[in-house]
C-alpha positions in Angstrom: -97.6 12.1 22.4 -98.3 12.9 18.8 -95.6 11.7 16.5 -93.5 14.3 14.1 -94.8 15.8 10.9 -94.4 13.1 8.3 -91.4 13.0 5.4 -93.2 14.2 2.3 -93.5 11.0 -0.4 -93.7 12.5 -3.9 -89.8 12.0 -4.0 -89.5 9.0 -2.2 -87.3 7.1 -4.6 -85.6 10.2 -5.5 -84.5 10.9 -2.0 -83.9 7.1 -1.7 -81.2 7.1 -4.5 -79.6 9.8 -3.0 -79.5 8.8 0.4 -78.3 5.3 -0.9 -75.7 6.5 -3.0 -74.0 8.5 0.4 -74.6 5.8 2.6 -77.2 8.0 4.9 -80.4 7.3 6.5 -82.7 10.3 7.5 -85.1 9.6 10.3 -87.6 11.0 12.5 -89.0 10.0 15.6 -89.6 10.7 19.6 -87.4 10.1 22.5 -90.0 9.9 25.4 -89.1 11.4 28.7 -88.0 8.1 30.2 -85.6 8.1 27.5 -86.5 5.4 24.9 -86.8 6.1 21.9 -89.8 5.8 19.4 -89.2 6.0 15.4 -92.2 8.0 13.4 -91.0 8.2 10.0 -87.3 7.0 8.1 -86.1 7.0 4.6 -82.9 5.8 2.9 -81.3 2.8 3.4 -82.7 1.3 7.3 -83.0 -2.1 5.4 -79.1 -1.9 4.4 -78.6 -0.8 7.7 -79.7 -3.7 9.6 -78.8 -6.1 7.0 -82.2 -6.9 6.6 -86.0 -5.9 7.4 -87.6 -5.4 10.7 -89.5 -7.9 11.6 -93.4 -7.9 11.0 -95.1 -6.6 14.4 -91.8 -5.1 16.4 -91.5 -1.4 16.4 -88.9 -0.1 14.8 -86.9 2.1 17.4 -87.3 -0.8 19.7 -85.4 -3.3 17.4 -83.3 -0.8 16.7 -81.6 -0.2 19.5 -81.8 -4.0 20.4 -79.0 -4.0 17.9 -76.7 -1.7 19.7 -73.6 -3.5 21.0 -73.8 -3.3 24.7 -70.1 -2.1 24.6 -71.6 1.7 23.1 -74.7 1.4 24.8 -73.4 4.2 27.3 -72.9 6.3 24.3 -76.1 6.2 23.2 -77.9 6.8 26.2 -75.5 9.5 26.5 -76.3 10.8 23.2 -80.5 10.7 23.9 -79.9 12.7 27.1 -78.6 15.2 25.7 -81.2 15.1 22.5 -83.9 15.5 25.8 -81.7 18.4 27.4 -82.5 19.9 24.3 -78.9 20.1 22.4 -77.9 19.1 18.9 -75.5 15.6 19.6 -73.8 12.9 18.1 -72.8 9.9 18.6 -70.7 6.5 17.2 -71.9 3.4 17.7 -71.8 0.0 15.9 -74.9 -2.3 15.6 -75.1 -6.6 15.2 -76.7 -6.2 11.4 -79.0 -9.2 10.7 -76.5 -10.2 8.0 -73.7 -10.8 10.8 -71.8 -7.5 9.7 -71.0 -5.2 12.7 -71.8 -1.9 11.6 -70.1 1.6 12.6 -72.9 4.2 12.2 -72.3 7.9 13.4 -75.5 9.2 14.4 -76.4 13.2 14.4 -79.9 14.8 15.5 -81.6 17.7 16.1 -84.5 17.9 19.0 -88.1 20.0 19.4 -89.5 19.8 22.7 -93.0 18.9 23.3 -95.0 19.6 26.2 -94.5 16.1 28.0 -91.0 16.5 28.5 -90.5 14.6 25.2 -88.8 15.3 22.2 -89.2 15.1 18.9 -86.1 14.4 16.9 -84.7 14.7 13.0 -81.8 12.6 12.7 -79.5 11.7 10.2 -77.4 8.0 10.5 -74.4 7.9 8.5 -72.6 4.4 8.1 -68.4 4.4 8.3 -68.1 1.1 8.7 -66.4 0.9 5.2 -64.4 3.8 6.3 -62.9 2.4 9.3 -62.3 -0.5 7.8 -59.9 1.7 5.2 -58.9 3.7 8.5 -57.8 0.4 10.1 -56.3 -1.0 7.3 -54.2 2.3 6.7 -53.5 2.1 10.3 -52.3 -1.4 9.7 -50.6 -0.6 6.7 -48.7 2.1 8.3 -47.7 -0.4 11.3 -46.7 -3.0 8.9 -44.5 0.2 7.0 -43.0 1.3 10.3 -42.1 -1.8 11.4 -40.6 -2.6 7.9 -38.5 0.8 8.0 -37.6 -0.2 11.4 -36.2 -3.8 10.3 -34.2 -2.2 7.4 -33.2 1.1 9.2 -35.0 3.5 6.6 -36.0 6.7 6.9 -38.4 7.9 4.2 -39.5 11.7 3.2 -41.2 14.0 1.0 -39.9 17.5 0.3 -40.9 20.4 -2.3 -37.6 21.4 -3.8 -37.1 24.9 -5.3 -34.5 25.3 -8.3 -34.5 28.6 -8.0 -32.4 29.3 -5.1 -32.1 25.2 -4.8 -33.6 24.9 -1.3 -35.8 22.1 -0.1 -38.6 22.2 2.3 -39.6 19.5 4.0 -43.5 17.8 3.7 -43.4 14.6 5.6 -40.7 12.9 7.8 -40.9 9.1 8.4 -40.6 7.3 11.3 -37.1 6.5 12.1 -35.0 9.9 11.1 -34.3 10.0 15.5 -32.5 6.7 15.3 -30.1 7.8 11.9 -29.3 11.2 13.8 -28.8 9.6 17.3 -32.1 10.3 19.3 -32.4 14.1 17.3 -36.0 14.4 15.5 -35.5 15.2 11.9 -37.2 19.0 12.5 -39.5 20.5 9.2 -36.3 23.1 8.4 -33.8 20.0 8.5 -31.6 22.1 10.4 -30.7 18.7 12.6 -29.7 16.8 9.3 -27.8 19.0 7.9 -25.9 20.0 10.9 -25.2 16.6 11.2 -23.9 15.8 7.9 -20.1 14.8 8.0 -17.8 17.8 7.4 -16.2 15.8 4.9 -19.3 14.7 2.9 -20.9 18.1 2.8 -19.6 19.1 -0.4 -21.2 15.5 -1.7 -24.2 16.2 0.5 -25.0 19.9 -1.0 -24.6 18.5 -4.6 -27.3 15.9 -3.9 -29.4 18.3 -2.8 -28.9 21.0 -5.7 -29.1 17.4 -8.4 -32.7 17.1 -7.0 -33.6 20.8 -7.4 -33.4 20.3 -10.8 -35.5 17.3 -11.0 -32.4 14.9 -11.1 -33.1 11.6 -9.5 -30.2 11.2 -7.1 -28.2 9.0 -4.7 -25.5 9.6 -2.5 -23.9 7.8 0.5 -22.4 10.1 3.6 -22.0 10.6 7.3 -24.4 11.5 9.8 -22.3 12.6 13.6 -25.8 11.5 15.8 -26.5 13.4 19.1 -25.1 10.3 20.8 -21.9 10.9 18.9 -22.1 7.9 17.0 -21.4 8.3 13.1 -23.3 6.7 10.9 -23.4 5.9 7.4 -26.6 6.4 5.5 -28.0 6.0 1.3 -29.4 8.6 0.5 -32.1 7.9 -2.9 -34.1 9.9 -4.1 -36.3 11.1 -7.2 -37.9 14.3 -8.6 -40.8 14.5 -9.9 -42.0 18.2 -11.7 -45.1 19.9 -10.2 -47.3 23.0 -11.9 -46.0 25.2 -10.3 -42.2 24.8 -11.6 -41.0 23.3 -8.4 -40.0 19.2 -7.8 -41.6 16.8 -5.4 -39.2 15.3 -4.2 -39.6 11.8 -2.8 -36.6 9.6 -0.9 -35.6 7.7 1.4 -32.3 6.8 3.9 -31.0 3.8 4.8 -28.1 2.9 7.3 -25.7 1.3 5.9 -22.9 1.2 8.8 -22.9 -2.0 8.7 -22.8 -3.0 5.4 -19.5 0.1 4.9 -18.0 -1.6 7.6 -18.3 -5.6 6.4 -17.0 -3.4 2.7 -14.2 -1.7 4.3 -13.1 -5.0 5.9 -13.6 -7.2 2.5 -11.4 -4.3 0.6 -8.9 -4.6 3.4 -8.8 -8.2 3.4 -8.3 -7.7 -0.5 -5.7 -5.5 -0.1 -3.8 -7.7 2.1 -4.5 -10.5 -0.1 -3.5 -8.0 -3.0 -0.6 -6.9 -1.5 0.5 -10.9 0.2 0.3 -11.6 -3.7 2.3 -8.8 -5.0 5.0 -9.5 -2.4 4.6 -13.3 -3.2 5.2 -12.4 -7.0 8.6 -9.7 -5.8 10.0 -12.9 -4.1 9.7 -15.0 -6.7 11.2 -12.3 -8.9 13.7 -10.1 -7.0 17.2 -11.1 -5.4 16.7 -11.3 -1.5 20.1 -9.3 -0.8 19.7 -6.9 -3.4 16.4 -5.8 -4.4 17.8 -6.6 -7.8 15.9 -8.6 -10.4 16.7 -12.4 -10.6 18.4 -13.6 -13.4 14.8 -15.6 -14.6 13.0 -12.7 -14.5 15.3 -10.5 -15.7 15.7 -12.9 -18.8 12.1 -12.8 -19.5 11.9 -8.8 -19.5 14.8 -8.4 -21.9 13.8 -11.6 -24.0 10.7 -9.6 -24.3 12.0 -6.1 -24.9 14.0 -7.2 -27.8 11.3 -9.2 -29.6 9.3 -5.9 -29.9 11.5 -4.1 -31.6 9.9 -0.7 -30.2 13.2 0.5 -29.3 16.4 0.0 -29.4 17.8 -1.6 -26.5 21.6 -1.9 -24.9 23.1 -5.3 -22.0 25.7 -4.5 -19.9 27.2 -6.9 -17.8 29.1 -5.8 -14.8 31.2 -7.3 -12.3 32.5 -6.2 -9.4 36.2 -6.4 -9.2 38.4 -8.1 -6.5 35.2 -9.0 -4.4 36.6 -12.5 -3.5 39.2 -10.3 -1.8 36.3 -8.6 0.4 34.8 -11.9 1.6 38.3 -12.8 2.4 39.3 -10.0 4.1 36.3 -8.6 6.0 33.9 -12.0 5.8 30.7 -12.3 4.5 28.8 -10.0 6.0 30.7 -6.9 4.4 30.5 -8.7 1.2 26.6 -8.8 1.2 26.6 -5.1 2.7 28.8 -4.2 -0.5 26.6 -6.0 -3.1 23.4 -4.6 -1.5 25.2 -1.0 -1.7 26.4 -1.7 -5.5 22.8 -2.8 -5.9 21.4 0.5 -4.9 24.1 2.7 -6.5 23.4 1.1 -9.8 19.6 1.4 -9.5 19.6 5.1 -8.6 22.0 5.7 -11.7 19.4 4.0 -13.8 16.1 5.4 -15.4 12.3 3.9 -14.5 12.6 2.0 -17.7 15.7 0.5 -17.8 16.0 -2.7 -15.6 18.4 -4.2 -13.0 19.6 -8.0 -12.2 21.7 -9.8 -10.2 22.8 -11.8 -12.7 25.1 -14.3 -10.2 27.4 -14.0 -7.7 29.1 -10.4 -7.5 28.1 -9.9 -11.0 25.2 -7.8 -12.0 23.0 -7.3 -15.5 21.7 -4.1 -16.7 19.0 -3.4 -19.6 19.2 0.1 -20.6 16.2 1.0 -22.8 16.5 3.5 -25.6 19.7 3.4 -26.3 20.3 5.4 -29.8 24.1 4.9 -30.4 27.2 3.0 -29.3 28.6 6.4 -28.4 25.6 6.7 -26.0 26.2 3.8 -24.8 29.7 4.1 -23.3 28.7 7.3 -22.0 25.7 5.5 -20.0 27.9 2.7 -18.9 30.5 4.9 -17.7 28.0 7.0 -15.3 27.5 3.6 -13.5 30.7 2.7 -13.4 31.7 6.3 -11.9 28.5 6.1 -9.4 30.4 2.9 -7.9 33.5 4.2 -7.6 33.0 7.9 -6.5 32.8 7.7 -3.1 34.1 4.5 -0.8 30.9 2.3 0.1 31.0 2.6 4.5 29.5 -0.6 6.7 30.1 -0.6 10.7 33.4 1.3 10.2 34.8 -0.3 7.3 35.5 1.7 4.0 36.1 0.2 0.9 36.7 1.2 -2.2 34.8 -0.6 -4.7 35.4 -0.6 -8.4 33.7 -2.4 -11.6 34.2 -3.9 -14.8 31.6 -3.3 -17.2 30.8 -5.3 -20.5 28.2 -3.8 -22.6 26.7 -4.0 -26.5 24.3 -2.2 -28.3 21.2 -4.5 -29.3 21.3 -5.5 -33.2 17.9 -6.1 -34.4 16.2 -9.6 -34.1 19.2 -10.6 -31.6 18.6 -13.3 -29.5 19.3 -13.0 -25.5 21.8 -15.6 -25.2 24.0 -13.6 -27.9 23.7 -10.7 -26.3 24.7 -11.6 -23.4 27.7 -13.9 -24.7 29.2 -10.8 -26.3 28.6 -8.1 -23.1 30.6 -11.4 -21.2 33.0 -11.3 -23.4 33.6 -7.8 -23.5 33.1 -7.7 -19.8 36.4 -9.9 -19.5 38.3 -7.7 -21.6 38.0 -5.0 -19.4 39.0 -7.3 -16.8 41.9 -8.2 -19.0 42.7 -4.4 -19.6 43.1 -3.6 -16.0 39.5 -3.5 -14.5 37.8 -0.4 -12.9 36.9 0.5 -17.3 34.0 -0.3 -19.8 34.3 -2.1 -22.5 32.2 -2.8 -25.6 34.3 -4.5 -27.7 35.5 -8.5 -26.9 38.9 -9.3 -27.0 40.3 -10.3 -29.9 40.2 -14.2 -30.2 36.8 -14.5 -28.5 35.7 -15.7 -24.8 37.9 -18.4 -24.6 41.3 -15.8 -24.6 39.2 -13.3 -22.5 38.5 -15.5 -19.9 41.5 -16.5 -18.2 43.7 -13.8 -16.1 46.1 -11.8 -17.5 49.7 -14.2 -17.8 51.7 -12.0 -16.1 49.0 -12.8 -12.8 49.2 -16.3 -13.6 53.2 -16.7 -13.8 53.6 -14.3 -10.6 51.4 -16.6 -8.8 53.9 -19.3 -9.8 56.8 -18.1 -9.2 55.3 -16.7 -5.5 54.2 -20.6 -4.7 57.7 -21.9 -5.5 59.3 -19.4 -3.5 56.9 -20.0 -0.4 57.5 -23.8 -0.6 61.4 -22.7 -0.6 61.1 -20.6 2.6 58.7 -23.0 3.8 55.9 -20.3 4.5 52.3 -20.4 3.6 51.6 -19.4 0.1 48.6 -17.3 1.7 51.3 -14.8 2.6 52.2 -13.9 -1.0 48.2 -14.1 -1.6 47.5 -11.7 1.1 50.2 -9.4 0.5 49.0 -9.1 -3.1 45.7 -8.1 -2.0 46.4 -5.5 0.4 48.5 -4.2 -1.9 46.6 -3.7 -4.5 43.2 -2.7 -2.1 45.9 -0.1 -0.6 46.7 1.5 -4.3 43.0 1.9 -5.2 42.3 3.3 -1.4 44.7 6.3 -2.8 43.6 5.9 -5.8 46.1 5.3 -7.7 46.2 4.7 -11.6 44.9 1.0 -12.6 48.5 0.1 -13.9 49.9 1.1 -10.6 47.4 -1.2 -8.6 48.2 -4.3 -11.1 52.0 -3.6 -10.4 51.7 -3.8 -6.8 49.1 -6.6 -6.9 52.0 -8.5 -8.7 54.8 -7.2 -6.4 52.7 -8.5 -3.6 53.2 -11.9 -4.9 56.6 -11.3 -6.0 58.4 -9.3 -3.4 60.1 -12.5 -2.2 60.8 -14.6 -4.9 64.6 -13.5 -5.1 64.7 -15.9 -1.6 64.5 -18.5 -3.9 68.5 -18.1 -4.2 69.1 -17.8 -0.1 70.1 -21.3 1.4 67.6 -23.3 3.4 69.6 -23.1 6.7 69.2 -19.4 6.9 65.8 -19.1 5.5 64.6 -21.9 8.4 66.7 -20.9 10.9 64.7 -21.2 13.9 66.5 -18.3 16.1 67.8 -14.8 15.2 70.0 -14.6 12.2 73.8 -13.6 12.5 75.5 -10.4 10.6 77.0 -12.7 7.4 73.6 -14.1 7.4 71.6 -11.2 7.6 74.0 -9.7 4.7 72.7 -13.0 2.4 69.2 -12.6 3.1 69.6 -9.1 2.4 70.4 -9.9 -1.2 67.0 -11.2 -1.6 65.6 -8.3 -3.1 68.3 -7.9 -5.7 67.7 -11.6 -6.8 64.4 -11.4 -7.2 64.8 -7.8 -9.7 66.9 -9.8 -11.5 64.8 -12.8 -11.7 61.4 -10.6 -12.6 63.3 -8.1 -15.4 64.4 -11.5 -16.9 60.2 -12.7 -17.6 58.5 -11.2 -20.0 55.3 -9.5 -18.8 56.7 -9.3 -15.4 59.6 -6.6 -15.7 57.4 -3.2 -14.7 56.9 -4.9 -11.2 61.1 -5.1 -10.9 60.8 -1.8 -9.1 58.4 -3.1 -6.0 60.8 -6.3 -5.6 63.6 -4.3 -5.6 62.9 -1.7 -3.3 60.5 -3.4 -0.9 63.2 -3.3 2.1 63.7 0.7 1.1 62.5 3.0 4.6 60.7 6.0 4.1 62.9 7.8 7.0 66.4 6.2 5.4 68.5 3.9 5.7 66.7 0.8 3.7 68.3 -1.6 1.6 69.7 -2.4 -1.1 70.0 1.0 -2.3 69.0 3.3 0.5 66.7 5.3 -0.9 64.2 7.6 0.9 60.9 9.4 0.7 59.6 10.0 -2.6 62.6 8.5 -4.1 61.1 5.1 -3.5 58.8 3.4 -6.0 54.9 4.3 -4.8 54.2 0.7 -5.5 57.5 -0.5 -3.6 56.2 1.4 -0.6 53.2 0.5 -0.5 54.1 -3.3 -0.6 56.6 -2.7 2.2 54.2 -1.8 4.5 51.4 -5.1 3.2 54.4 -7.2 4.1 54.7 -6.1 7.3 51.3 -6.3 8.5 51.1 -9.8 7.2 54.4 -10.9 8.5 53.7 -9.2 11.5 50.0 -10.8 12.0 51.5 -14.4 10.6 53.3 -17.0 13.1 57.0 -17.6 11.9 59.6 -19.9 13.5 61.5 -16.6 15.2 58.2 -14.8 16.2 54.6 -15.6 17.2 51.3 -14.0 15.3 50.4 -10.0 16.7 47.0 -9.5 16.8 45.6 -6.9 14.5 45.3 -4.1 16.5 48.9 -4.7 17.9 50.2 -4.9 14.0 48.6 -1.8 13.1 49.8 0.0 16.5 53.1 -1.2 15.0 52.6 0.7 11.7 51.5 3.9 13.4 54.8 3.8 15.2 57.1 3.6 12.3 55.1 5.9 10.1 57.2 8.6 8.7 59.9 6.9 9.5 60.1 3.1 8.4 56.9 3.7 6.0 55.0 5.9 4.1 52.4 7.4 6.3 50.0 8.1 3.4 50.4 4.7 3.0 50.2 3.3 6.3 46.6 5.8 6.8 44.8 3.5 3.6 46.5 -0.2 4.3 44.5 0.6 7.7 41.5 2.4 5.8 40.9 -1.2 3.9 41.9 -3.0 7.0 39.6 -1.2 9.4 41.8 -0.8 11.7 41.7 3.0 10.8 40.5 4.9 13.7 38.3 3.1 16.4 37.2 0.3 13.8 38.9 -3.0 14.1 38.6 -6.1 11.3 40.7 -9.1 10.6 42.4 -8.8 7.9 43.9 -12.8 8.2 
């Protein structure tokens, strides 16, 4: 068959340069009817091709194709039919170069027919092998990404983001947007991400997204609510980078961090347990278990430090509650702690956020008031805690009591010391003692601490005499002790002036010292005294007026010994006075003594029980005792009502 018309040659290395440079090689040649193929003419790079020259003496088409890979030879013989059915093809195919390099060669040709059934073709061979090498390593590359994406849980994205209106549109979505939203595709409008975005982090969400519109560089963390209702938490980075055209590129991606929020979450709540462990580690060491209050070590180190700054001018007060050993013995130890944790709290709510509160020992309590601008200021601040005390009756499981306070307090001086302060509010704490208690005080008592300290003299000779009549009657002194201390609970109950408490406090212990004159054998008499001894006995009372008007200090109480036997109804002794006519303080120790003598075991008459002694009183109110009387001795008993103590 006669071959094709040959390549023209005046531009042979022209054409050569050019084919070289593209990687092409421009053939001619025949593909006989049995379909083999027969090369006429080529130019370009054959050589480069086949990694080398054709042998001397073997036709070129022949080697050729002896270079195909028997994997593609289908192709090609694909490709020549369809050259010899007389259509434009193509085809892909790689060839075993002499060099060792497998080639990739896509091969394109056009056929003329000749009039054996033959055809003559003009081909052009183009080599990819370097391209499908970059295909396969950008193939490879994006494996290696994915996978990498897939190992940290990122999502990566470009977007073109508008500053006008601040809107984004999306360019590219990476692989792993499905798994952040839940199994949802991250769609080009990112209607599914935002949809998803935690109502609660939109408004953090949006202001990301506007940030970016203005070529901000951004990050934000928020919630994504997936499809499989899972939320997650995602980073969001992402930076902006300005195009011609006055929009951003905008390039980011999203990572979940679940995990990580949830190992955070637990570290800060594991910190604030241990934060919190520590703080109430540090209150325990610093605070009084019963009371709340400061303890006296820490309460020492705040003042100590307050008054050497110097900022302001600072005030102590001391304050003690009065007659609490009475409470313990009366109602036990439980009251007593319920009535030192409610003085506690009264005092700190009559208190400002900077002033401070101690217990500074036993039933005594320390107070530094800050800013304190006068002594006149002062009494005025010490007497709103002494009022908030004693305003209202402190209640516990039925029980009321009327608590009351001493208070000692002194104005700062500059450059004083702690310990001086606090030697002078003690000192001027006891003179309120000394002056009657239930009063502030900020001046000490003249002849310093050592004066202050002890009980008034009349208390001390009153408890005297009350012992040397109780070994003469041969009764516990605890009656006289006890009959004191209803009394004087009793006056306070109603309320009574100060002086008129301490008057029946010391008729308490003195209503029976006039006994002291009555002859043993009637005092011990075992059984039921007879008429001319009941009139001696009855003489007690006058006796012991006598005996109390006679000691100085003692004579304002004469009234309560006298008329201690008086009856509210009529018909009392010694003088027979009635109703108001009778001393308050001599009726009110009338009725103490009887609940104690009636609750005490004597030689004529076994111990009542409480609730029998106060069933007792009830009966004779109105007309052997006051009942305004009886109502408070059984108020600070708790025997008022339905609530029952022991008073013993």
């Amino acid at each position: 068959m006669d071959g094709p018309a040959p390549i023209p040659r005046s531009s042979d290395s022209q054409l050569a340069r050019i084919l070289d440079l593209f990687e092409e090689h421009v053939y001619a040649g025949e593909i006989t009817p049995s379909g083999s193929y027969v090369d006429h003419a080529s130019e370009g790079t054959l050589g480069s091709l086949l990694g080398g020259e054709v042998p001397a003496g073997v036709e070129r088409g022949e080697f050729w194709e002896s270079r195909i890979l028997a994997d593609d030879w289908a192709a090609y013989e694909a490709f020549n039919r369809r050259l010899l059915d007389g259509e434009d093809a193509e085809v892909t195919y790689r060839i075993a170069a002499l060099d060792g390099v497998t080639r990739v060669l896509r091969d394109r040709a056009r056929p003329r027919p000749k009039g054996d059934g033959g055809m003559l073709i003009d081909g052009i061979i183009s080599d990819l092998t370097a391209r499908e090498e970059a295909t396969a390593r950008a193939a490879e590359a994006h494996d290696r990404f994915t996978s990498l994406l897939d190992v940290v849980g990122a999502h990566v994205y470009l977007a073109i983001a508008f500053p006008e209106d601040g809107t984004m549109q999306e360019l590219f979505q990476g692989p792993g947007g499905d798994r952040l939203l839940g199994g949802a595709e991250p769609d080009p409008e990112m209607v599914n991400w935002d949809n998803a975005v935690h109502p609660d982090d939109r408004a953090a969400y949006e202001e990301f997204n506007l940030a970016l519109s203005q070529g901000e560089d951004r990050e934000v963390v928020y919630r994504l609510i997936g499809l499989d209702g899972v939320t997650r938490w995602v980073h969001d980075r992402a930076v902006a980078r300005p195009r011609p055209d006055g929009t951003f590129e905008v390039s980011g991606i999203v990572s979940d961090v679940t995990e990580r929020r949830r190992l955070e979450d637990r570290l800060r709540h594991s910190m604030a347990e241990l934060e919190q462990a520590r703080a109430e580690a540090e209150l325990r060491a610093n605070t009084d278990d019963l009371t709340g209050a400061y303890n006296r070590r820490h309460f020492a180190q705040i003042a100590s430090a307050s008054l050497a700054s110097a900022a302001e001018r600072s005030a102590l007060l001391l304050i003690d509650a009065d007659h609490f050993k009475q409470i313990n013995d009366v109602y036990g130890h439980a009251v007593g702690d319920a009535v030192l944790a409610e003085l506690a709290q009264r005092l700190r709510s009559s208190i400002t956020a900077d002033d401070h509160l101690a217990r500074w020992g036993g039933e005594e309590f320390a107070v530094l008031l800050r800013d304190v601008s006068s002594e006149a200021e002062l009494a005025e601040r010490a007497e709103r805690l002494r009022y908030a005390v004693s305003e209202t009756p402190i209640e516990h499981e039925g029980i009321r009591i009327l608590l009351t306070t001493s208070v000692g307090a002194v104005l700062a001086p500059e450059g004083a010391s702690l310990d001086a302060l606090v030697e002078r509010a003690d000192a001027c704490l006891y003179t309120a003692k000394y002056q009657g208690r239930n009063r502030v005080s900020l001046e000490p008592e003249a002849g310093g601490r050592a004066v202050s300290i002890r009980e008034p003299e009349v208390i001390g000779m009153a408890r005297a005499l009350a012992f040397a009549s109780s070994q003469r009657e041969g009764i516990p002194e605890e009656h006289a002790e006890q009959v004191a201390r209803l009394a004087m609970l009793t006056a306070e109950r109603l309320q009574l002036p100060v002086g008129i408490a301490l008057l029946c406090r010391i008729g308490g212990w003195l209503h029976d010292v006039g006994k002291i004159a009555i002859p043993e054998r009637i005092l011990t008499k075992p059984s039921a005294l007879e008429a001319a001894e009941w009139a001696v006995m009855r003489t007690h009372p006058l006796v012991g007026d006598k005996i109390v008007r006679r000691v100085a200090g003692l004579h304002d109480a004469a009234p309560a010994v006298r008329h201690h036997h008086e009856r509210f109804g009529g018909g009392g002794y010694p003088d027979g006075l009635a109703g108001e006519a009778i001393p308050i303080e001599a009726r009110i120790v009338c009725a103490a003594d009887a609940y104690s003598a009636m609750t005490t075991n004597r030689p004529y008459s076994a111990a009542r029980s409480p609730q029998e002694a106060a069933a007792e009183l009830r009966r004779s109110a109105g007309a052997h005792f006051d009942p305004k009387v009886v109502e408070a001795l059984l108020a600070v008993l708790g025997l008022d009502g339905e609530a029952i103590a022991d008073a013993a």
